[in-house]
C-alpha positions, 0 to 999 in steps of 0.5 A: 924987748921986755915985753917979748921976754916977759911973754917968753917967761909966762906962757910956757908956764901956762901951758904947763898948768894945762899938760897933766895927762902923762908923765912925758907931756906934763915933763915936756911942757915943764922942761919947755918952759923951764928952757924957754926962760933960760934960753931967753936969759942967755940969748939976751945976754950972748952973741947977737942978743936976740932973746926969742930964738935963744927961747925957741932952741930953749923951749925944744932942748928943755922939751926934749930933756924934761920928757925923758926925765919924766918919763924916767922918773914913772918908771918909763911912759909905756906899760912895766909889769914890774913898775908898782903903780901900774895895774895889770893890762886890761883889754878895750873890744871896742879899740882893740888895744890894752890899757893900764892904769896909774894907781897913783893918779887914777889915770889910765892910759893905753899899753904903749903909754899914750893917755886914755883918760883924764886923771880922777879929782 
């Protein structure tokens, strides 16, 4: 039992570390483990006791909650012209798609807010 709460507290959290593309993936992958620890807490301590599925449910509430806050915080996880940090639309003729990019991070990312690269050092 310890050792299932102890794998639900670290992993989410490592993946965390790895999830910096966006602003709704690095939010998810943090309200994913931020759920999971408390999930695990409060499944262990009520009900039936079981740790994992309190984890699970969680993990996708925390998901769902810290990709919409994060996304909120950008100023939205798609292209704003009124958002300050993102640069005017530029068009790829290779894709066929238009693209922004993060004056913050150096990130760009496609016009409906999906990554299209990684973020500059």
């Amino acid at each position: 039992m310890i050792r299932t709460f102890a794998l639900a507290a670290i992993a989410p959290f490592a993946l965390a570390a790895c999830a910096t593309t966006s602003p709704g993936v690095s939010g998810a992958a943090t309200g994913a483990a931020v759920g999971a620890v408390g999930g695990a807490i409060i499944g262990n301590n009520t009900g039936s006791g079981d740790a994992r599925t309190g984890a699970i449910i969680g993990a996708v509430g925390g998901a769902v909650a810290g990709a919409a806050i994060a996304c909120h915080r950008a100023g939205g996880c798609q292209h704003n012209p009124r958002n300050a940090r993102h640069s005017e639309l530029y068009y790829d003729q290779y894709s066929g798609r238009y693209w922004y990019e993060d004056y913050d991070t150096g990130a760009t990312f496609w016009q409906n807010g999906e990554p299209r690269t990684a973020r500059r050092r």
